[in-house]
C-alpha positions in Angstrom: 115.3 116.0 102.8 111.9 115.8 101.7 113.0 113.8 98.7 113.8 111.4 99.9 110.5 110.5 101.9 108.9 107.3 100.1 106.5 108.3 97.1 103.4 107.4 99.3 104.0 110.3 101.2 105.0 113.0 98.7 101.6 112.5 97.3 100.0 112.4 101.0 101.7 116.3 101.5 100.5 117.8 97.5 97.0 116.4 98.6 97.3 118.7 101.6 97.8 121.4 99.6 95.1 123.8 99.2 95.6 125.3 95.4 97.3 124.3 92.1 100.0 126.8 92.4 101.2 125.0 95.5 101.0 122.0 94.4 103.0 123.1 91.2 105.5 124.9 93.3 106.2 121.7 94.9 106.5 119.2 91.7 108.7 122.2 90.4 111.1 121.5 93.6 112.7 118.5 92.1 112.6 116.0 89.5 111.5 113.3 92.2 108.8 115.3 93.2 107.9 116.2 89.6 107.9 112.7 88.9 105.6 111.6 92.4 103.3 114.6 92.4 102.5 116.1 88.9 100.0 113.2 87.7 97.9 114.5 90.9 97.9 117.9 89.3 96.3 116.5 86.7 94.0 114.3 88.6 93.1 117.3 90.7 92.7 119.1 87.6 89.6 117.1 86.0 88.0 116.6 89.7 88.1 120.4 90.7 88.7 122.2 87.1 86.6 120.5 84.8 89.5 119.7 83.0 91.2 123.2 82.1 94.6 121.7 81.5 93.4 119.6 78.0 91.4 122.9 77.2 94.1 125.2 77.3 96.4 122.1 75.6 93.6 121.8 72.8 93.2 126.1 72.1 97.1 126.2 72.4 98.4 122.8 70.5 100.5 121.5 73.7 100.0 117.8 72.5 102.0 116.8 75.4 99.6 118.4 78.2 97.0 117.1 76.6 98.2 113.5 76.9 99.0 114.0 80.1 95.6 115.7 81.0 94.0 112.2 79.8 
């Protein structure tokens, strides 16, 4: 099962994907994968965004996105 592939590697196949809805459909997969890949939604998110996520978390009080945005 993809799962159970070693960490390393989860984060190897979110980088191949192309948008932030993929790689959010995959973290939503399981809680391992939630766990491996949703910090490089974030990461991806201030490289290629500008940092939308702690924006939206700022106009819409989600203290917990915006802690993880940082």
């Amino acid at each position: 099962m993809l799962g159970e592939l070693p960490g390393e590697v989860l984060q190897c196949v979110a980088d191949c994907l192309n948008t932030a809805k993929d790689r959010n459909n995959l973290a939503k997969t399981s809680r391992r994968l939630y766990r491996c890949t949703n910090p490089l939604l974030y990461q991806w998110d201030m490289y290629y965004r500008m940092g939308y996520a702690i924006k939206w978390a700022a106009e819409n009080e989600r203290e917990t996105t915006a802690r993880l945005s940082l």
